[in-house]
N, CA, C, O and CB atoms as a CASP TS submission, in Angstrom:
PFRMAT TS
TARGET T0000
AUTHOR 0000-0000-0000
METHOD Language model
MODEL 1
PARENT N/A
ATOM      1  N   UNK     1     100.779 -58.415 -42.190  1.00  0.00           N
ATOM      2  CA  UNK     1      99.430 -58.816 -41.887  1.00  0.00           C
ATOM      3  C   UNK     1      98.822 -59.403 -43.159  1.00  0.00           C
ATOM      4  O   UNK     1      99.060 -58.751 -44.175  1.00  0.00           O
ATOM      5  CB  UNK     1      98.591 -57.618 -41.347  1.00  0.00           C
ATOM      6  N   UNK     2      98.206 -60.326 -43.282  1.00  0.00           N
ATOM      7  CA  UNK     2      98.039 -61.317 -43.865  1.00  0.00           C
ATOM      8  C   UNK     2      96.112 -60.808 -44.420  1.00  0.00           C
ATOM      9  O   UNK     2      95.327 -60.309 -43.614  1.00  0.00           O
ATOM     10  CB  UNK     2      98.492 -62.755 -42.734  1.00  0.00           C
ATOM     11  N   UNK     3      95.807 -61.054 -45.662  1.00  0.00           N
ATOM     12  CA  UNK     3      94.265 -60.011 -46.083  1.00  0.00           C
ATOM     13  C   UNK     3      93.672 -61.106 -44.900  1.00  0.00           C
ATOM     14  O   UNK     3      93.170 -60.140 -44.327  1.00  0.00           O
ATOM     15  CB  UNK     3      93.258 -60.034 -48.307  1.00  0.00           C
ATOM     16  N   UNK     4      93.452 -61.760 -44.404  1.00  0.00           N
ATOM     17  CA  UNK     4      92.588 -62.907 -43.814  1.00  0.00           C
ATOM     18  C   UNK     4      92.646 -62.366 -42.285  1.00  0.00           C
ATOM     19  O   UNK     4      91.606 -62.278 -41.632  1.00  0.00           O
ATOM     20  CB  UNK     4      93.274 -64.641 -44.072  1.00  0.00           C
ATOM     21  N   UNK     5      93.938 -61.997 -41.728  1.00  0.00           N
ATOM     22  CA  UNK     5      93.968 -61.466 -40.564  1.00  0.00           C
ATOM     23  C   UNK     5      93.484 -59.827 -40.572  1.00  0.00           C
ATOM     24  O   UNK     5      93.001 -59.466 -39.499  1.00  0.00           O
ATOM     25  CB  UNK     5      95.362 -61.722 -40.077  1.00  0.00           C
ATOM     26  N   UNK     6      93.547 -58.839 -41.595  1.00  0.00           N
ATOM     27  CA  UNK     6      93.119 -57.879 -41.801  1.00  0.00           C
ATOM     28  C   UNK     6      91.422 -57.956 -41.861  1.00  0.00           C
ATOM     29  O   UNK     6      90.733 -57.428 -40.988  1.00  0.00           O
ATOM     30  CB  UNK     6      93.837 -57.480 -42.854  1.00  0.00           C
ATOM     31  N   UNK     7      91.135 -58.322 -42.439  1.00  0.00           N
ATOM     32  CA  UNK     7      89.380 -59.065 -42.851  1.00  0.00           C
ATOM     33  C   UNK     7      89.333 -59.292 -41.104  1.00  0.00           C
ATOM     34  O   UNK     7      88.986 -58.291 -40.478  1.00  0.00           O
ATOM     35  CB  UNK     7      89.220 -61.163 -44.241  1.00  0.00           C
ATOM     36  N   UNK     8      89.560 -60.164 -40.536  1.00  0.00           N
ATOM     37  CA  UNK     8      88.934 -60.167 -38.922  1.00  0.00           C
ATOM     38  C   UNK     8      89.392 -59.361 -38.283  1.00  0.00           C
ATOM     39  O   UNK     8      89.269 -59.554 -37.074  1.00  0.00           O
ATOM     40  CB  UNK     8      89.090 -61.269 -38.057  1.00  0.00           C
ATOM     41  N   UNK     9      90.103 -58.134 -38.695  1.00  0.00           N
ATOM     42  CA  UNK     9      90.140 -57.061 -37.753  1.00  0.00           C
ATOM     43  C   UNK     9      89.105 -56.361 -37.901  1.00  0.00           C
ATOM     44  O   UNK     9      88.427 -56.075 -36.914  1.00  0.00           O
ATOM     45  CB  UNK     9      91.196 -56.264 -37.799  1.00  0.00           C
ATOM     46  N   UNK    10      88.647 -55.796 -39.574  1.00  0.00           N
ATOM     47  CA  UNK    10      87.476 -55.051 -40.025  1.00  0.00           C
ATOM     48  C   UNK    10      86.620 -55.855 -39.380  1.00  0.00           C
ATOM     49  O   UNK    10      86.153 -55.156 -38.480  1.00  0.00           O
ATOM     50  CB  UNK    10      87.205 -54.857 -41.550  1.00  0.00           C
ATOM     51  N   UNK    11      86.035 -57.180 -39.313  1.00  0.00           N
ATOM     52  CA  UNK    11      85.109 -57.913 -38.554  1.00  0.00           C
ATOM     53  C   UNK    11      84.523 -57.440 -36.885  1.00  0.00           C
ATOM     54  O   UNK    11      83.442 -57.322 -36.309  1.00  0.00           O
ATOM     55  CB  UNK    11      85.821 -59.228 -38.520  1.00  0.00           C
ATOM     56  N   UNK    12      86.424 -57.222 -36.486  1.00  0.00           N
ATOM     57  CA  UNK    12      85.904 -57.416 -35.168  1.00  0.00           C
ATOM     58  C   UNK    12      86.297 -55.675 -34.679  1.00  0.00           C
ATOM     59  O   UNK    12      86.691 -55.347 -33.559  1.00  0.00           O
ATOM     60  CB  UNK    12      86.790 -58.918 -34.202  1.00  0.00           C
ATOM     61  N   UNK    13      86.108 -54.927 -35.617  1.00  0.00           N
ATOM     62  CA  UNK    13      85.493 -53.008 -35.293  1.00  0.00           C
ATOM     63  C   UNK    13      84.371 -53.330 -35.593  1.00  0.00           C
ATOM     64  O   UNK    13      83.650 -53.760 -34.693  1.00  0.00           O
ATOM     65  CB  UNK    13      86.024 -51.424 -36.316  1.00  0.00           C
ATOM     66  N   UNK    14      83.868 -53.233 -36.914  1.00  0.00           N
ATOM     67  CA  UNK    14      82.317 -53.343 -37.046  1.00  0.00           C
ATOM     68  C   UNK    14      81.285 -54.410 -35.938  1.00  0.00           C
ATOM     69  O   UNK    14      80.087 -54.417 -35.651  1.00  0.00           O
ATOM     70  CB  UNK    14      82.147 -53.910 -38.619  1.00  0.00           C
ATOM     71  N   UNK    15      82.166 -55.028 -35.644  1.00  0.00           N
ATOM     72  CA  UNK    15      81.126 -55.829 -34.102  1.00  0.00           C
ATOM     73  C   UNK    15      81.215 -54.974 -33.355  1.00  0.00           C
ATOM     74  O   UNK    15      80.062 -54.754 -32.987  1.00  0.00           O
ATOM     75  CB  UNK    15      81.604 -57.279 -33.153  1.00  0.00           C
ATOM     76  N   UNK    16      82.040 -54.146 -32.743  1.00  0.00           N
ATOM     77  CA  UNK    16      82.281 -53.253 -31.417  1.00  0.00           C
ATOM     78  C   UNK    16      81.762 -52.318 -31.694  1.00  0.00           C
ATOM     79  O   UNK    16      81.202 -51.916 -30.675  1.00  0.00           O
ATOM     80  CB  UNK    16      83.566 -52.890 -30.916  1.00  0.00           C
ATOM     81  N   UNK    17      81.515 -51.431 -32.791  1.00  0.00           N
ATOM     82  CA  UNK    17      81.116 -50.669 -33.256  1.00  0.00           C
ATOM     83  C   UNK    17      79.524 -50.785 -33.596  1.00  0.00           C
ATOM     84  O   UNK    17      79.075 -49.892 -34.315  1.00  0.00           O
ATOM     85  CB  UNK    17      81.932 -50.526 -34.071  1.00  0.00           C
ATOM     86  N   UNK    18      78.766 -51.643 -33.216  1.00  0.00           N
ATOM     87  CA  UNK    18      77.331 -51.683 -34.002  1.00  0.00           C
ATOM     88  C   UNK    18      76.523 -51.442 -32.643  1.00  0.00           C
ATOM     89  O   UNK    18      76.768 -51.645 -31.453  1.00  0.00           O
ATOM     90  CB  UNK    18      76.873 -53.343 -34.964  1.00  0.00           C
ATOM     91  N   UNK    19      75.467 -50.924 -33.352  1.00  0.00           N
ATOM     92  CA  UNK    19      74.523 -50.253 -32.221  1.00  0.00           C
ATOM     93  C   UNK    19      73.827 -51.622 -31.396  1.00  0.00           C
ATOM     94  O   UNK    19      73.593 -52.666 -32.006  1.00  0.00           O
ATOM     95  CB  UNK    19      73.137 -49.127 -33.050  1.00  0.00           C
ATOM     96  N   UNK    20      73.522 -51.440 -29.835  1.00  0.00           N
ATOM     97  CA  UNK    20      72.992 -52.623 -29.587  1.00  0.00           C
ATOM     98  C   UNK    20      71.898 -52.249 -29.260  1.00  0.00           C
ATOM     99  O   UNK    20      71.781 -51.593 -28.225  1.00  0.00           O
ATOM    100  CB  UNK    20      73.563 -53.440 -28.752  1.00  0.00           C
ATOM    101  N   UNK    21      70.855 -52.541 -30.004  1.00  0.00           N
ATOM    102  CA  UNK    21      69.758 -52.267 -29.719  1.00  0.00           C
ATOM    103  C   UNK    21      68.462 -52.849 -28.634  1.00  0.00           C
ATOM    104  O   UNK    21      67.261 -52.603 -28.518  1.00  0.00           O
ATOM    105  CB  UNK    21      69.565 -52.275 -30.725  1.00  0.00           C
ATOM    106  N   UNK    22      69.359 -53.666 -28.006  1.00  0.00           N
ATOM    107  CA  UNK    22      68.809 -53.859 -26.198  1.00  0.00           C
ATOM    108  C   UNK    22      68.901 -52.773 -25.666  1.00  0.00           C
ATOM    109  O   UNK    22      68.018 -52.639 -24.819  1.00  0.00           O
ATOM    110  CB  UNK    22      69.650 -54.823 -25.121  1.00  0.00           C
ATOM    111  N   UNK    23      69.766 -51.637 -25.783  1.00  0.00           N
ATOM    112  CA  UNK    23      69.998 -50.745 -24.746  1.00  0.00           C
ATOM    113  C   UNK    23      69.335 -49.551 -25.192  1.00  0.00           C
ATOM    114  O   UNK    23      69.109 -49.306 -26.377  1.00  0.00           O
ATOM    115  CB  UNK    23      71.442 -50.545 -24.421  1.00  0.00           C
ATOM    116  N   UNK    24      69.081 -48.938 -24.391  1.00  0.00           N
ATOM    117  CA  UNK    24      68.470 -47.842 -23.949  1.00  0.00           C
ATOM    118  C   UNK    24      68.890 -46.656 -25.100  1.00  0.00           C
ATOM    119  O   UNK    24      70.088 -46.380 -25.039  1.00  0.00           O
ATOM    120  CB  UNK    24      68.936 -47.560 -22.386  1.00  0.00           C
ATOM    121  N   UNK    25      68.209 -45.981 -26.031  1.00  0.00           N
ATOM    122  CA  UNK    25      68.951 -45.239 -27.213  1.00  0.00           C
ATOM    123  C   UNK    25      69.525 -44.122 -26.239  1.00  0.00           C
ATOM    124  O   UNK    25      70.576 -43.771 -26.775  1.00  0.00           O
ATOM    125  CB  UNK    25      67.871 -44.604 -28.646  1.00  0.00           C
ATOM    126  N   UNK    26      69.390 -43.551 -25.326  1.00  0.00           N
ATOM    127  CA  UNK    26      70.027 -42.145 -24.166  1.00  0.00           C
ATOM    128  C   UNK    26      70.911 -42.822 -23.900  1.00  0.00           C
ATOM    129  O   UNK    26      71.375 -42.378 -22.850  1.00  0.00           O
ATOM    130  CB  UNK    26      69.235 -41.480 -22.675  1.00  0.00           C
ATOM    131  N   UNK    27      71.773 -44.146 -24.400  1.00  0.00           N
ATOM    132  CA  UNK    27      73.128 -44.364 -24.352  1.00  0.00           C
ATOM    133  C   UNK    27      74.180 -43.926 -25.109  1.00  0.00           C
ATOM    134  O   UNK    27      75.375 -43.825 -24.831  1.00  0.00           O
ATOM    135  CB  UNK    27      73.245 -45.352 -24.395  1.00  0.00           C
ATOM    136  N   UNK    28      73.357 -43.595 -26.442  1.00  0.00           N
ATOM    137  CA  UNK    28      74.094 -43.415 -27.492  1.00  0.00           C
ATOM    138  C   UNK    28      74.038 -41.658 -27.632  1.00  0.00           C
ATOM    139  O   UNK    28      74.450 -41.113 -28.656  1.00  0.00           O
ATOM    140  CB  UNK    28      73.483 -44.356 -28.774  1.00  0.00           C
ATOM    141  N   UNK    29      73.656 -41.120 -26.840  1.00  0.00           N
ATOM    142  CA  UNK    29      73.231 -39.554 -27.461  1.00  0.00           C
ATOM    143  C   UNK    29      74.265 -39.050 -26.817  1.00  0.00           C
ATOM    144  O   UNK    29      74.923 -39.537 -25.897  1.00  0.00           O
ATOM    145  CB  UNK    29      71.660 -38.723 -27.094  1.00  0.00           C
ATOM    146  N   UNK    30      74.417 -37.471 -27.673  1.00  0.00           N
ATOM    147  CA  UNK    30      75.691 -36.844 -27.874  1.00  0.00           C
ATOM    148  C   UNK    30      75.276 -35.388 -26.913  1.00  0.00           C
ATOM    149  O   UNK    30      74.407 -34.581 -27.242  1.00  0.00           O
ATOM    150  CB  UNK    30      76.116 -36.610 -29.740  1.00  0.00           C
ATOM    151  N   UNK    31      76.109 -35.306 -25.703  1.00  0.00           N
ATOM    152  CA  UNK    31      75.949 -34.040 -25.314  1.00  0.00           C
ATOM    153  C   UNK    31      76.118 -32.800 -25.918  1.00  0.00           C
ATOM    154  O   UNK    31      77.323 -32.619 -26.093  1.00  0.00           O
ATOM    155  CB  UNK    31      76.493 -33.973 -24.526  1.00  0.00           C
ATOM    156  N   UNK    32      75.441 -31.846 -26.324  1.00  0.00           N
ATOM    157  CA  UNK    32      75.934 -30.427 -26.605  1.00  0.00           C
ATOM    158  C   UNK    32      76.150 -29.386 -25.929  1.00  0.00           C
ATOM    159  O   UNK    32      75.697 -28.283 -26.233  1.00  0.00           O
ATOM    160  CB  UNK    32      75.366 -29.954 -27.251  1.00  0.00           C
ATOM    161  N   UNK    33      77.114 -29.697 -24.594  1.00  0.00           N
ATOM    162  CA  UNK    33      76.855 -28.495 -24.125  1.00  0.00           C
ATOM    163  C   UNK    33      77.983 -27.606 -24.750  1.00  0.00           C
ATOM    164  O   UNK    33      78.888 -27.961 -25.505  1.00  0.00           O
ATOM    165  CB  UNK    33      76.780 -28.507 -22.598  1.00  0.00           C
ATOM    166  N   UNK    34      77.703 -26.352 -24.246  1.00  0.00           N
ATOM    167  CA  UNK    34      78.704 -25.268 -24.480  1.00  0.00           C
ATOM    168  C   UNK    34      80.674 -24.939 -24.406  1.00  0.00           C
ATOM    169  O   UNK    34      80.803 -24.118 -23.498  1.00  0.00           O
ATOM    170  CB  UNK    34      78.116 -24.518 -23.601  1.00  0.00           C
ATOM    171  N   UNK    35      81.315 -25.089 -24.673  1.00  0.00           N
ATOM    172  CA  UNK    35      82.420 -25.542 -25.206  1.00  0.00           C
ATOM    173  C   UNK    35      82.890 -24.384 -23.731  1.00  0.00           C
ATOM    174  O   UNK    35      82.874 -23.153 -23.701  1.00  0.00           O
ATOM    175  CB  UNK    35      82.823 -25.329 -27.176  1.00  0.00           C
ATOM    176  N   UNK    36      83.317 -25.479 -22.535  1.00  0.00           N
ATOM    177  CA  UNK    36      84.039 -23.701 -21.766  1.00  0.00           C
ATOM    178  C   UNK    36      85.378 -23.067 -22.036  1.00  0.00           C
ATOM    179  O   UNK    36      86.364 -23.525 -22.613  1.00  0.00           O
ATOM    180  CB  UNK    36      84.290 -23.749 -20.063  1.00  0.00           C
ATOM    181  N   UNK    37      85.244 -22.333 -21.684  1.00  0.00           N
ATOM    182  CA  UNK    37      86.423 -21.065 -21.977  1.00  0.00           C
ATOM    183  C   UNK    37      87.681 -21.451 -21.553  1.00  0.00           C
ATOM    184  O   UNK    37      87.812 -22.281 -20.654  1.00  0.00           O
ATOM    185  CB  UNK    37      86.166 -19.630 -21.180  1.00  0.00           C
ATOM    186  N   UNK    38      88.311 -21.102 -21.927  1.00  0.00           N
ATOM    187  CA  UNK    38      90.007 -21.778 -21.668  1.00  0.00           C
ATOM    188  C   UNK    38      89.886 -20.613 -20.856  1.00  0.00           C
ATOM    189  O   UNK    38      89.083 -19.722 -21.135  1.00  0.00           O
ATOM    190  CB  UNK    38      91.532 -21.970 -23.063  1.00  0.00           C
ATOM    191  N   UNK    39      91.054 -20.549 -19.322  1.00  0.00           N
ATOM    192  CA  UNK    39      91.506 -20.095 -18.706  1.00  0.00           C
ATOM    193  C   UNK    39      92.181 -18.931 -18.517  1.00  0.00           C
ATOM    194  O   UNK    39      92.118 -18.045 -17.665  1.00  0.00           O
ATOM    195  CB  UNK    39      91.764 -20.658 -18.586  1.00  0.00           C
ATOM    196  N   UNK    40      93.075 -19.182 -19.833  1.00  0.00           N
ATOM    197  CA  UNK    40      93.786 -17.933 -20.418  1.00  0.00           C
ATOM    198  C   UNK    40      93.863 -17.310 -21.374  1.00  0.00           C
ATOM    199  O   UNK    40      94.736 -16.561 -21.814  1.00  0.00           O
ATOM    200  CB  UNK    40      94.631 -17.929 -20.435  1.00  0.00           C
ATOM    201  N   UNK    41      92.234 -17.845 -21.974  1.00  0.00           N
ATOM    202  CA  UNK    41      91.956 -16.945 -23.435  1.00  0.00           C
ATOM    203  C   UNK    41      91.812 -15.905 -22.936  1.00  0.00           C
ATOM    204  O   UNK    41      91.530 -15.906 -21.737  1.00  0.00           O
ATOM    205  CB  UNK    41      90.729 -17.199 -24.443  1.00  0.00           C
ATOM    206  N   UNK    42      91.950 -14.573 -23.669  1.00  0.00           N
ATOM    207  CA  UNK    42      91.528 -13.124 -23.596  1.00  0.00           C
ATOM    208  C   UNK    42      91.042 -12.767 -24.405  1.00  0.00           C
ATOM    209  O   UNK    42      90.500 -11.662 -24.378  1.00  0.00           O
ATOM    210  CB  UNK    42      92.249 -12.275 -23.440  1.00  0.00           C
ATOM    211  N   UNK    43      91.027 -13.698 -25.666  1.00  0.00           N
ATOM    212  CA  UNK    43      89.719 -13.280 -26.615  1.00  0.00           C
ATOM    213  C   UNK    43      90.329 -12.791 -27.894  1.00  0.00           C
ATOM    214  O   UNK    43      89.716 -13.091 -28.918  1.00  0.00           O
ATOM    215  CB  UNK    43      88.688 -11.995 -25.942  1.00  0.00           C
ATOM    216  N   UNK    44      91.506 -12.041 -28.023  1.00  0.00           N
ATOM    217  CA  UNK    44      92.577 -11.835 -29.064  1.00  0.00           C
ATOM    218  C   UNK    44      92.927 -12.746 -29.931  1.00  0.00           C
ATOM    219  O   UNK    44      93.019 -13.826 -29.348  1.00  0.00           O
ATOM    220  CB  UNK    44      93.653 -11.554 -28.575  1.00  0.00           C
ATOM    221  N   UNK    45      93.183 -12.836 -31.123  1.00  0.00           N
ATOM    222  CA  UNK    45      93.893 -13.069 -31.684  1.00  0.00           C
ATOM    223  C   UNK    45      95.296 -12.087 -32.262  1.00  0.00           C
ATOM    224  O   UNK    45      95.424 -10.863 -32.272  1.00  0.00           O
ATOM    225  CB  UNK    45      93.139 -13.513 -32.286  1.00  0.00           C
ATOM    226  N   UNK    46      96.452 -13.414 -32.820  1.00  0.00           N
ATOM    227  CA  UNK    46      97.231 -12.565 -32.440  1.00  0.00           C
ATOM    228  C   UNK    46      97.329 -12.367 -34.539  1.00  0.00           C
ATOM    229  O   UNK    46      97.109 -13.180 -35.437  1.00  0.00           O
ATOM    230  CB  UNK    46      98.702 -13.163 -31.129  1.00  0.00           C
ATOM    231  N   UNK    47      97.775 -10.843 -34.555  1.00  0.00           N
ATOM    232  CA  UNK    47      97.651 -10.685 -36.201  1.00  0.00           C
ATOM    233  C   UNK    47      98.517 -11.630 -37.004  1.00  0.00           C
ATOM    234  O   UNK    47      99.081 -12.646 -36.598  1.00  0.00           O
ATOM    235  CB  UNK    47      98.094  -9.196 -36.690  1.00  0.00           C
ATOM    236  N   UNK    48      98.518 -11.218 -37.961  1.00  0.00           N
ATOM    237  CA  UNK    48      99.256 -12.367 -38.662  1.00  0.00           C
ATOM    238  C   UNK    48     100.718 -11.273 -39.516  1.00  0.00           C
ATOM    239  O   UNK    48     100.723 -10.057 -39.709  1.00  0.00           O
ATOM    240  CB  UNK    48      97.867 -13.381 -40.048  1.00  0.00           C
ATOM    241  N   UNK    49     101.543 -12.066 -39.776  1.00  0.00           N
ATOM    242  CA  UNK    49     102.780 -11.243 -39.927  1.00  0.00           C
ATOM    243  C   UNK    49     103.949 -11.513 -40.571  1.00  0.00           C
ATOM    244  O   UNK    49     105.076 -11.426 -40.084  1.00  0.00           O
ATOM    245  CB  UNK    49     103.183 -10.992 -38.910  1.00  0.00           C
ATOM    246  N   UNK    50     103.621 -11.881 -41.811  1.00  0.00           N
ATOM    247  CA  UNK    50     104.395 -12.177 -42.877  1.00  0.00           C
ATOM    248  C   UNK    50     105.803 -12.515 -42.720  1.00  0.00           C
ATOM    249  O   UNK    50     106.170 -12.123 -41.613  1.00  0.00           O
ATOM    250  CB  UNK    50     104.311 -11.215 -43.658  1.00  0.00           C
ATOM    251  N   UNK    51     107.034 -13.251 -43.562  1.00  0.00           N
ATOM    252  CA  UNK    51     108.035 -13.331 -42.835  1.00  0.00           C
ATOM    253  C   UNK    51     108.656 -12.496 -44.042  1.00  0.00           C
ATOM    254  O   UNK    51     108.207 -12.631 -45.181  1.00  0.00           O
ATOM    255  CB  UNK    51     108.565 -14.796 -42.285  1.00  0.00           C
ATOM    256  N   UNK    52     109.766 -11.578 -43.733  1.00  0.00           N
ATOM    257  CA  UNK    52     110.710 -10.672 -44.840  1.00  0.00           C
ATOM    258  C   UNK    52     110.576 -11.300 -45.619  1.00  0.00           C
ATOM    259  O   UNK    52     110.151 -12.440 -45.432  1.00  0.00           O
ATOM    260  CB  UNK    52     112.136 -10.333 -44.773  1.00  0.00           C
ATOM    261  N   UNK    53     110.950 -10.720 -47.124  1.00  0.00           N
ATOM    262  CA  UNK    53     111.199 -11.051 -48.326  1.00  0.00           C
ATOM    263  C   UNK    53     112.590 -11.969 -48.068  1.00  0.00           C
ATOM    264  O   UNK    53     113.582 -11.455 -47.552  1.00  0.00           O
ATOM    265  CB  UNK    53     111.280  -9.729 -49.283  1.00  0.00           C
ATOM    266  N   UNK    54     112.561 -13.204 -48.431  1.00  0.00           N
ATOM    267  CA  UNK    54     113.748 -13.861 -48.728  1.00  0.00           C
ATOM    268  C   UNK    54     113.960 -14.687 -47.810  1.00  0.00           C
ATOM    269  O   UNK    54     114.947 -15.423 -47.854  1.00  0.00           O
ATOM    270  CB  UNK    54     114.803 -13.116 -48.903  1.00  0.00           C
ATOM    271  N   UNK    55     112.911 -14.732 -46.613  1.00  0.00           N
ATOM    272  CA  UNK    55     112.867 -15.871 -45.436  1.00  0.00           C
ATOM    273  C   UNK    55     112.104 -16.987 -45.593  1.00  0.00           C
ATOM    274  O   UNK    55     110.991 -16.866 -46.106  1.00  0.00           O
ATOM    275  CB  UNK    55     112.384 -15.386 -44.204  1.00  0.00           C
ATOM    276  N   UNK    56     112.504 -18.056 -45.243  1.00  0.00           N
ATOM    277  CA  UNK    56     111.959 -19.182 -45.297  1.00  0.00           C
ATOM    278  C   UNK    56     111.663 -19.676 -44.102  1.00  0.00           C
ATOM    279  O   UNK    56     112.568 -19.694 -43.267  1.00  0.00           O
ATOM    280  CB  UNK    56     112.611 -19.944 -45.936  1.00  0.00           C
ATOM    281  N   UNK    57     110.240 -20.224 -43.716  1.00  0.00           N
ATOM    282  CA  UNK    57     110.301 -21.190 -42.364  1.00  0.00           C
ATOM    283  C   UNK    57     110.209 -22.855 -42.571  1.00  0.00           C
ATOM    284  O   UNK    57     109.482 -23.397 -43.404  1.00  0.00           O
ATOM    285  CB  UNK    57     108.957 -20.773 -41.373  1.00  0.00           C
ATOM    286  N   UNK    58     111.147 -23.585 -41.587  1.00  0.00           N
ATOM    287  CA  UNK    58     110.499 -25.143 -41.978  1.00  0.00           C
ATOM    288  C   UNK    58     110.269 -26.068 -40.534  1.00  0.00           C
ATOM    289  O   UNK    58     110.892 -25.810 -39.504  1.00  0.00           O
ATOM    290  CB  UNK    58     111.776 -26.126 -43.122  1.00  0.00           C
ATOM    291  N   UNK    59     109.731 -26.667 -40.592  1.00  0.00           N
ATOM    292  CA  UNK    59     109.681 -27.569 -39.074  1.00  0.00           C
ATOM    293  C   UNK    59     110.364 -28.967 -39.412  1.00  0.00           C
ATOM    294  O   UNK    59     110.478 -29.825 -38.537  1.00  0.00           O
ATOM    295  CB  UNK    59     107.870 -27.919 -38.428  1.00  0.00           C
TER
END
């Protein structure tokens, strides 16, 4: 990608991205409602539990 083709990408987020201020600002507002409960939380956490001396974990 070429800085000139990069430059009209930043161009063309910051266009999509800018507030339009024809519209109605209760377009832009952020609901807060209350986060619901997963299904199969029970509310536990589970402890935490060191691994033996001399174990290693890796992913």
């Amino acid at each position: 990608m070429t800085e000139m083709e990069f430059n009209r990408l930043l161009d063309d987020v910051r266009t999509s991205m800018a507030m339009d201020f024809d519209e109605h600002p209760s377009a832009y507002s952020v609901s807060l409602d209350p986060v619901p409960q997963a299904a199969n939380d029970n509310g536990l956490e589970w402890p935490f539990i060191p691994f033996p001396q001399g174990w290693i974990a890796s992913c």
